[in-house]
C-alpha positions as CSV (number, residue, x, y, z in Angstrom):
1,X,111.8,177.2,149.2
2,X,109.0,179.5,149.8
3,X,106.2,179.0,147.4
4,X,105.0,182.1,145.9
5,X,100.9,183.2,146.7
6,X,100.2,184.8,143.4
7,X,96.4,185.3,142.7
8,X,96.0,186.1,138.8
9,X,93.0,188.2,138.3
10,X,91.0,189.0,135.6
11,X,89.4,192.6,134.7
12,X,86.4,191.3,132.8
13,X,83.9,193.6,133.0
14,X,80.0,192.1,133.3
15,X,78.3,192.8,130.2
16,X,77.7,190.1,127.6
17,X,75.6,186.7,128.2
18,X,77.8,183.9,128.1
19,X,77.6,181.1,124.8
20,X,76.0,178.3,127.2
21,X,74.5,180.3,130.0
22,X,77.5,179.8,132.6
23,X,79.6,182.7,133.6
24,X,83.2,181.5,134.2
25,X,84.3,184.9,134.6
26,X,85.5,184.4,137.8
27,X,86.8,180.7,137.5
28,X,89.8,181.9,135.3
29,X,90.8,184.4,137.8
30,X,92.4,181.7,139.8
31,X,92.4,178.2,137.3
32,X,93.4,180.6,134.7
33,X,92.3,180.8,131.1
34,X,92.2,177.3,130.5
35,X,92.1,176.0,133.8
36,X,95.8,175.5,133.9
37,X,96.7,176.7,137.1
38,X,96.2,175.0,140.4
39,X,94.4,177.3,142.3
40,X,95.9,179.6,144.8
41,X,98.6,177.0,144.2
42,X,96.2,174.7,146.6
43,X,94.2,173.0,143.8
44,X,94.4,169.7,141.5
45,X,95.2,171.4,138.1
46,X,90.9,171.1,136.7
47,X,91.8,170.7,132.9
48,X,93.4,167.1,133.8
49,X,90.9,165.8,135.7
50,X,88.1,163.4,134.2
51,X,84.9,164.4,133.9
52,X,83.7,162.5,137.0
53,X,86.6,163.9,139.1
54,X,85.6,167.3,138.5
55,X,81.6,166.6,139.2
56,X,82.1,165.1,142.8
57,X,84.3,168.1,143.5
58,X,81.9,170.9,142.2
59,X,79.3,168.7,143.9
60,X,81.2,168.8,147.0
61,X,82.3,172.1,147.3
62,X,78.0,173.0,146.9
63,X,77.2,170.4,149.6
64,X,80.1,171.2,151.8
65,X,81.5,167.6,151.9
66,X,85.0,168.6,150.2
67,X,87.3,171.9,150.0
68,X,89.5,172.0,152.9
69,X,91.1,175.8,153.1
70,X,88.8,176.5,150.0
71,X,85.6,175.2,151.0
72,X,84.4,178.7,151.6
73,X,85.1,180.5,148.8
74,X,84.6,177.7,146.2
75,X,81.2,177.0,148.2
76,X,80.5,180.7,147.3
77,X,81.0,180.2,143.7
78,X,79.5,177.1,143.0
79,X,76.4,177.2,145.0
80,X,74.3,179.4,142.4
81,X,74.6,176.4,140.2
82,X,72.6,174.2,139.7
83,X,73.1,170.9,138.4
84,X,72.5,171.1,135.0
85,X,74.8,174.3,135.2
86,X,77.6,171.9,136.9
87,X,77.2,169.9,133.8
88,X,77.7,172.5,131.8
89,X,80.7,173.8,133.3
90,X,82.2,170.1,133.5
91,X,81.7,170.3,129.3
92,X,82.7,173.5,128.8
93,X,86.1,172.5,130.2
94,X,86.8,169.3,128.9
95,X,85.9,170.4,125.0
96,X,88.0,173.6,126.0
97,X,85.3,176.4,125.2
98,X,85.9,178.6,128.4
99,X,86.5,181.6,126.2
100,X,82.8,181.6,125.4
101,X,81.7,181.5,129.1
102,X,83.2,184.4,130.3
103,X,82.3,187.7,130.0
104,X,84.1,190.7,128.3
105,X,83.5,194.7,128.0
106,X,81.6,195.6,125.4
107,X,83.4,197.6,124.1
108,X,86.3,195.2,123.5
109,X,84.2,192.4,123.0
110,X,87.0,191.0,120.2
111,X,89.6,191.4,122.4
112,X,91.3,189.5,125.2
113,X,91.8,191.7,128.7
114,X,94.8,191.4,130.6
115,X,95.1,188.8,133.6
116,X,96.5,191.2,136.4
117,X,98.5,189.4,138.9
118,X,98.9,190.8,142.3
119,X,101.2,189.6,145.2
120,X,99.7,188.1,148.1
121,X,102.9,186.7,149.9
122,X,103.3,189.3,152.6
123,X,99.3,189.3,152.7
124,X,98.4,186.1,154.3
125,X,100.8,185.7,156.8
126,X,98.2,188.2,158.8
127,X,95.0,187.9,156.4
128,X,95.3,183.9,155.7
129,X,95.2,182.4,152.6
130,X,91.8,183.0,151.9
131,X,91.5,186.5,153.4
132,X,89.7,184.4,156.4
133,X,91.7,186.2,158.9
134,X,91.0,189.3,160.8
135,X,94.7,190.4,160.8
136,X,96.1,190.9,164.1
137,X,93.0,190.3,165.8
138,X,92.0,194.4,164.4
139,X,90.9,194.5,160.9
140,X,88.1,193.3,159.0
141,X,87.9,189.9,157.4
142,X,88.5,190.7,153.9
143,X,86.9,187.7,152.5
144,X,83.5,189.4,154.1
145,X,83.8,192.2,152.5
146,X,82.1,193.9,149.6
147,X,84.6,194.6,146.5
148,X,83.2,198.3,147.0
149,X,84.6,198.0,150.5
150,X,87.8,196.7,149.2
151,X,88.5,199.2,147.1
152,X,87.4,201.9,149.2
153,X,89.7,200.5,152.1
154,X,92.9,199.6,150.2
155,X,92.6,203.5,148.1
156,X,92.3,204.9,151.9
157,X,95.5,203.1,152.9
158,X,96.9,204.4,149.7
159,X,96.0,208.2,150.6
160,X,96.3,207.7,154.8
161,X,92.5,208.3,154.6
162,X,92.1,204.6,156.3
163,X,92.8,202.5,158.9
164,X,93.2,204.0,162.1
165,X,96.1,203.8,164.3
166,X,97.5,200.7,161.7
167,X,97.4,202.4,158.6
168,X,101.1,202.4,158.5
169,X,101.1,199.0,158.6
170,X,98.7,198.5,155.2
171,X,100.2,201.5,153.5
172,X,103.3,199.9,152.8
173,X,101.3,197.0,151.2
174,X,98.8,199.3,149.3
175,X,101.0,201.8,147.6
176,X,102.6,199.2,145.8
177,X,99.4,198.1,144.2
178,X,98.2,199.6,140.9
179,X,94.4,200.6,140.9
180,X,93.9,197.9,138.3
181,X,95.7,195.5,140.8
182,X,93.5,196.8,143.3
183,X,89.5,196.7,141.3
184,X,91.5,192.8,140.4
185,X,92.1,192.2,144.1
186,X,88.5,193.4,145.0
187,X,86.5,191.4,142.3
188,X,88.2,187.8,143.0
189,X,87.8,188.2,147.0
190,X,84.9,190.8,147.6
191,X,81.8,189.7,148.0
């Protein structure tokens, strides 16, 4: 059996200042809300590790010593850390406070916003797992690109504005995606 490449996303807007001072925002978009989920389906499941466990990984994924297929995008998240920031994040999910570290609209601050799942099966067969892949040797590398460039590309597929001589190809792909699936898509890839 196939397994299924689902990448849960989270709409949180950037607005508030997090309880302790460390943005999860983005963690949950892949962990999920409690860090639950392995990863891209790639990952050790975070909430069950010990505390030690999950230090030599975050400090390995900043020194490039440890990650594998997701050295580069976890190196991308967990380099602005510092150490004492590692430390916090290390006890923010072991005493289960994540909800305080991520940030929410402010206009919804009480509320919870929707994960958003989007579909990457049929993606990464060209793209790669990680988006690490210029797809048939033609398009960009996704994982480089800006979420503004995401967007931009994935709403030209959608309208036949993008993509050149391919965008056939991507249009298939792109018309099935909600705009909300799409701004998802953008925020937990883009750079």
């Amino acid at each position: 059996m196939i397994k299924q490449n689902i990448i849960s996303l989270s709409l949180l807007s950037l607005f508030s200042v997090s309880a302790l001072g460390v943005d999860l925002t983005k963690c949950i978009g892949c962990h999920g809300t409690h860090f639950e989920n392995p990863a891209m389906n790639l990952s050790r499941i975070v909430k069950d590790l010990k505390e030690e466990e999950i230090r030599k990984a975050l400090n390995g994924y900043k020194d490039g010593s440890k990650g594998g297929s997701m050295q580069e995008v976890m190196s991308q998240q967990i380099s602005k850390f510092t150490n004492d920031e590692i430390a916090e994040v290390i006890v923010i999910i072991k005493t289960g406070k994540i909800e305080e570290n991520i940030q929410h609209d402010s206009n919804k601050s009480k509320e919870k916003t929707p994960i958003i799942e989007v579909q990457t099966d049929s993606c990464i067969s060209c793209h790669g797992v990680m988006f690490e892949k210029s797809a048939l040797g033609y398009s960009r590398i996704v994982n480089q690109m800006s979420k503004e460039d995401i967007i931009a590309s994935m709403n030209g597929y959608k309208n036949g504005t993008y993509g050149g001589d391919r965008k056939a190809l991507m249009a298939g792909q792109a018309t099935k995606l909600s705009s909300e699936e799409i701004e998802a898509f953008a925020e937990m890839i883009g750079k």
